[in-house]
N, C-alpha and C positions, 0 to 999 in steps of 0.2 A: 504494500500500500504506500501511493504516493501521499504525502502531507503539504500544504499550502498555506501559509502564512500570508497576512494579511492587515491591516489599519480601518479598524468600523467605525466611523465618525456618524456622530447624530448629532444634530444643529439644536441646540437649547430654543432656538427660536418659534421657530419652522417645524420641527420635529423633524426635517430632513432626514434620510439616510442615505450614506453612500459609500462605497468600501474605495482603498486605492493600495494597491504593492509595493513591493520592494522594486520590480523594476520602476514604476512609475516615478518614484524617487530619483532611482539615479539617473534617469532620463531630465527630470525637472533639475536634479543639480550640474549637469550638464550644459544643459541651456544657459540658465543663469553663470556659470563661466565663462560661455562663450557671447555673452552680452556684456560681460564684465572685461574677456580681451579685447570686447570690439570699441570700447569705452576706454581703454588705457591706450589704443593704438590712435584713436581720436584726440586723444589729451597729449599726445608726444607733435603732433603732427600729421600724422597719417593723414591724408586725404581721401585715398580709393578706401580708406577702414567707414568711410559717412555713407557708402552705398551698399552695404555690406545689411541686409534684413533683421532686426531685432527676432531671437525667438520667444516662439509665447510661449512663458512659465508659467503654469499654473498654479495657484493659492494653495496648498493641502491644508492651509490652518484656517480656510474659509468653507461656508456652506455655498456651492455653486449652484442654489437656487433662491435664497435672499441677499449671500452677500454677509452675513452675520460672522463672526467668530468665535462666538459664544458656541463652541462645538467641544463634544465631550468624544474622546478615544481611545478606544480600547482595541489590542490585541486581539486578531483571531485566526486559527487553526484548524484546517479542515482536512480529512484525510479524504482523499477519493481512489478508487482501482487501477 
């Protein structure tokens, strides 16, 4: 049996739920370094670094249906076959 770990967020607000992974992490901290190089290559000078497309990061610490932060999270683990 395969096990799968996981981040269960529910929005205190909203009652939202929504789950997100471990890859989705390190996908999101990816992006944000590579907007963070495209920002220190802009601050040196760079020029061709200004037409270089911002990636979209997404919030994990926000509810992505009001927007709230007020989100409670807990670990979860599921086995599947």
């Amino acid at each position: 049996m395969k096990k799968i770990s996981e981040t269960k967020c529910t929005c205190q607000v909203c009652k939202n739920i929504w789950h997100y992974g471990k890859q989705e992490e390190i996908e999101n901290a990816g992006k944000a370094m590579q907007n963070l190089g495209k920002s220190m290559m802009c601050c040196t000078g760079c020029a061709p670094a200004a037409v270089i497309p911002n990636q979209k990061v997404k919030d994990l610490g926000k509810c992505p249906k009001c927007g709230s932060q007020a989100i409670k999270k807990e670990k979860v683990t599921y086995e599947i076959e």
